[in-house]
LOTOR-898961 format. One record per residue (C-alpha): residue in three letters; x negated, y negated, z. Coordinates in steps of 0.2 Angstrom, whole numbers, padded with zeros to 4 digits, always signed. Layout:
<pts>
AlaXYZ...
</pts>
This chain:
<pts>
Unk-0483-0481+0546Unk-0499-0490+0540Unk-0502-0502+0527Unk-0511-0491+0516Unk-0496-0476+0516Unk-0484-0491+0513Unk-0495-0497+0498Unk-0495-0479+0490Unk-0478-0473+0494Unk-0473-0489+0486Unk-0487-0486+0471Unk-0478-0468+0469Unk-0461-0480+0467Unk-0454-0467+0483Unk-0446-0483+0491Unk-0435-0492+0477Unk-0429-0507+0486Unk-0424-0517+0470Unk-0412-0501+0469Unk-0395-0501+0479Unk-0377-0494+0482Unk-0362-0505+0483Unk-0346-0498+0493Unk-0328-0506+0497Unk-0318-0502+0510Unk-0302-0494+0509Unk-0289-0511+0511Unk-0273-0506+0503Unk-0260-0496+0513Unk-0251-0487+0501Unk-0268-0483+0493Unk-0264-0464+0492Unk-0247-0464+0486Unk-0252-0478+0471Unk-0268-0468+0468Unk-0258-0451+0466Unk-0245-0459+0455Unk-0257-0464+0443Unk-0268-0446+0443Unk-0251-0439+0441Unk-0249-0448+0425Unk-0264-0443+0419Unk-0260-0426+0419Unk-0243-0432+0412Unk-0232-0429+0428Unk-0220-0444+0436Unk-0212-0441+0453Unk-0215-0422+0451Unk-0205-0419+0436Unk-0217-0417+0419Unk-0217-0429+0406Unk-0207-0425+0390Unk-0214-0428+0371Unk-0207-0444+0370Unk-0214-0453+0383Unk-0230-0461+0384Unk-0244-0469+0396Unk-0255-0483+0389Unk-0267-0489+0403Unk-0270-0509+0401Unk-0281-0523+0404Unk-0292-0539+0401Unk-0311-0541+0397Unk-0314-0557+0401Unk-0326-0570+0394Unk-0332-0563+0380Unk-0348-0576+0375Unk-0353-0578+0356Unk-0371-0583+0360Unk-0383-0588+0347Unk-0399-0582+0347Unk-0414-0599+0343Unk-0422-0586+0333Unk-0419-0571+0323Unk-0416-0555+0332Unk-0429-0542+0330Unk-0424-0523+0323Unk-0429-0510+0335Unk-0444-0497+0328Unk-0454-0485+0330Unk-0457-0485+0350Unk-0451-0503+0349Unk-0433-0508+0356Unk-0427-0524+0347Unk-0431-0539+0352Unk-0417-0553+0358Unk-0424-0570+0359Unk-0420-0578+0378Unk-0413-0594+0369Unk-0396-0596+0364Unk-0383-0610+0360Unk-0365-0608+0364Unk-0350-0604+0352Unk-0338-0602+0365Unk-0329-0587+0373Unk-0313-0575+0371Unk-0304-0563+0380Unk-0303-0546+0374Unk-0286-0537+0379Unk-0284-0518+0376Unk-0272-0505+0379Unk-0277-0487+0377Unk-0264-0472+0374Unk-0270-0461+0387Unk-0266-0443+0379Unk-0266-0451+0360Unk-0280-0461+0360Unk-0275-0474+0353Unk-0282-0491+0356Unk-0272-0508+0354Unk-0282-0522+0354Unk-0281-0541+0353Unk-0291-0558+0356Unk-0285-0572+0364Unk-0293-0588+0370Unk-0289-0585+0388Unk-0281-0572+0399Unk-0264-0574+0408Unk-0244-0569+0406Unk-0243-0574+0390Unk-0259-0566+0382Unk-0255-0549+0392Unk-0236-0550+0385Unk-0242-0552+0367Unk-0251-0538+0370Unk-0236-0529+0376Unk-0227-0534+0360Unk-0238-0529+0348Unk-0237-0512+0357Unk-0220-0508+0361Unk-0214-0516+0344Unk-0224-0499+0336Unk-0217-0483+0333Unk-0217-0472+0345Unk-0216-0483+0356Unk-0204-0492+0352Unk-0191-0477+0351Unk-0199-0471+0367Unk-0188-0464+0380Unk-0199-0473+0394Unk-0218-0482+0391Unk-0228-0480+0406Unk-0240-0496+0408Unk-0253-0493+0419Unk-0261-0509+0427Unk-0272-0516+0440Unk-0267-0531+0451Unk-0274-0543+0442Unk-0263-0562+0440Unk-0257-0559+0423Unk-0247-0543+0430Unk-0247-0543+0447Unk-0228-0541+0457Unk-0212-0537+0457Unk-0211-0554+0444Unk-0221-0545+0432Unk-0213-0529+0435Unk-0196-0536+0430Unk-0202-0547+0415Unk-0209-0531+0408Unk-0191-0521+0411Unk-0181-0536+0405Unk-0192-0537+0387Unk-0193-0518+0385Unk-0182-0508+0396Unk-0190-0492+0391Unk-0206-0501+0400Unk-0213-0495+0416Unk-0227-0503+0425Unk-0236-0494+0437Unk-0252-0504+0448Unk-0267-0495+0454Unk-0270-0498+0472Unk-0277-0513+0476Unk-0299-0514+0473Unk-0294-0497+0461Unk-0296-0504+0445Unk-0309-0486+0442Unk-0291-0478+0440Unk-0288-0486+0426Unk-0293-0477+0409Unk-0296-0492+0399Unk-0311-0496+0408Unk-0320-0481+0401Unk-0316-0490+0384Unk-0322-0506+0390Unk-0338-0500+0394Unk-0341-0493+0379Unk-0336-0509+0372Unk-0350-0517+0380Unk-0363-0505+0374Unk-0359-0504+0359Unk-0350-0522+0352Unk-0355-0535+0365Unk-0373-0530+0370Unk-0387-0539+0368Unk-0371-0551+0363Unk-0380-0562+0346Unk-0365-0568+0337Unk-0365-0586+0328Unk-0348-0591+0331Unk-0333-0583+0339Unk-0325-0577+0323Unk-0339-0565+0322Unk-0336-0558+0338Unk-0318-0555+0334Unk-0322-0547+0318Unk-0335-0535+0328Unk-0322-0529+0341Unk-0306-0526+0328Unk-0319-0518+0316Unk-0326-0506+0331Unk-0306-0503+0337Unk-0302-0497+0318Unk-0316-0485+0319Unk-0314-0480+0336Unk-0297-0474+0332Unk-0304-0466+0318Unk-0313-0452+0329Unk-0310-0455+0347Unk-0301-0441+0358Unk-0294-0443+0372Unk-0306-0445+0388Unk-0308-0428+0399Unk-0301-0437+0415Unk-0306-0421+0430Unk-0301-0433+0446Unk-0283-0426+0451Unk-0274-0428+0467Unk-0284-0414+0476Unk-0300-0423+0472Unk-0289-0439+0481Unk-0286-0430+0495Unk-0303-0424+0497Unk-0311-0442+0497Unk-0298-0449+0508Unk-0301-0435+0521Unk-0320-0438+0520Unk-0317-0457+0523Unk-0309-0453+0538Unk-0319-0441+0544Unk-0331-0455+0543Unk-0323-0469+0551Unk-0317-0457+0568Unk-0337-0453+0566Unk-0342-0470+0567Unk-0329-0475+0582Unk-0335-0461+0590Unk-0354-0469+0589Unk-0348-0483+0596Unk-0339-0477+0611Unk-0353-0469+0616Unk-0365-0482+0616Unk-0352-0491+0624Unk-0352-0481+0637Unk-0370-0481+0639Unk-0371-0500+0641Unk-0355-0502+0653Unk-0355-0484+0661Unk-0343-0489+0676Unk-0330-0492+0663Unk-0315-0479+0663Unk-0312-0468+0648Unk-0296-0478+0646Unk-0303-0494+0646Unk-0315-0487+0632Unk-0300-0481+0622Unk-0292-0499+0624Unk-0307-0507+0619Unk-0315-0496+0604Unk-0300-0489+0596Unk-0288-0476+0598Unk-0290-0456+0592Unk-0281-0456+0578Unk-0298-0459+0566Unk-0301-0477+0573Unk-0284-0482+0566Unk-0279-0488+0582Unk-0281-0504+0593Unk-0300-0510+0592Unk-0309-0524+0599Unk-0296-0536+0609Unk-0283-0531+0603Unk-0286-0532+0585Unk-0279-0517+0573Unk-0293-0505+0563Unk-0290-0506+0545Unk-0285-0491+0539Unk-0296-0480+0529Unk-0311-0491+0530Unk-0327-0481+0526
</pts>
């Protein structure tokens, strides 16, 4: 290609390199089953057998680090083709964390400010939820949760049963936190509370993010979740129709740069059949599902 095509293919903006796709391997073995149980909920299902009108799912977590940042000089109104204006300059007045849990099929949200995220904070927040009708008369509360420290484990499992036994936590596979309803919320959050983030002190950003929950709950309904278990399955077969594509790549060019090696000496050294889930490299195993 010469210099002069480069020069106007990037001119027409063809060639975006400042633009880019990020993508995560597939690191969590029961990463079907979690994911599924979760999707189930959604569509208010728990080990096969539907949920009845006394039982609830709240999706949970923590937006951290919320920053009051005042602006040096006054913030400009956006008009008439002109966006507002937001002064590079700020002083700090600290930083929150913002802990939310949303009633899937209610849409509901519960929300609360703390200084820092942890056990504690997250068990307030299960408090001042599960202390509220109807959940507190709930037959069973179903908490779902990402793996983050504040409830990570079997520990956390069991400190939510002992303080509310009609409490189930339920994690999302491990780097699944997009399976998680409250993330919606907390990109909205973001867009419409935090951003462009101009607040004098920390009490005003506490007073923004109750003031937006009180409204939200107003006129929210609940979000139109369409990724069930079929979808799952789909992705998953696709992933590893992917990764027996790429193994098969590599066997063949291995076989083209050491073409007296046997076919069994390529299948001990490049993986087995089974989707490049089994033996690779010297010895080492394949990670499952890794796109």
């Amino acid at each position: 290609m010469s210099n002069s095509t480069v020069r106007r293919r990037l001119k027409q903006d063809a060639f975006k390199p400042w633009q880019y796709q990020s993508w995560i391997s597939v690191r969590d073995p029961a990463f079907r089953p979690k994911a599924a149980r979760v999707l189930d909920l959604y569509a208010r299902t728990f080990d096969g057998v539907p949920l009845g009108e006394d039982e609830y799912v709240i999706s949970a977590d923590e937006k951290t680090s919320i920053q009051a940042r005042c602006r040096c000089h006054p913030t400009l109104a956006p008009g008439q083709a002109r966006a507002m204006r937001i002064n590079h300059e700020y002083d700090r007045g600290g930083a929150l964390a913002y802990l939310a849990a949303y009633d899937v099929h209610r849409a509901r949200v519960f929300g609360r400010c703390e200084p820092r995220t942890g056990i504690r904070p997250f068990m307030n927040l299960v408090t001042q939820v599960m202390t509220t009708e109807p959940y507190a008369s709930a037959r069973r509360v179903f908490w779902i949760v990402d793996n983050g420290s504040s409830h990570r484990g079997k520990k956390d499992i069991d400190r939510l049963t002992r303080a509310f036994p009609n409490a189930v936590m339920v994690h999302t596979p491990v780097h699944a936190s997009w399976t998680n309803q409250v993330e919606i919320f907390f990109s909205i959050v973001q867009h419409k509370v935090v951003s462009p983030n101009d607040f004098p002190d920390l009490s005003e950003v506490r007073d923004r993010l109750r003031a937006f929950k009180d409204r939200y709950n107003a006129a929210s309904q609940p979000f139109q979740w369409r990724f069930t278990t079929s979808d799952l399955d789909d992705l998953l077969t696709r992933i590893d129709r992917h990764t027996l594509d790429r193994y098969e790549v590599l066997r063949s060019s291995h076989r083209m740069v050491n073409p007296r090696r046997t076919s069994s000496a390529d299948h001990g050294h490049l993986g087995a059949e089974s989707g490049g889930r089994g033996w690779c490299g010297r010895g080492r195993r394949a990670r499952p599902g890794a796109a």
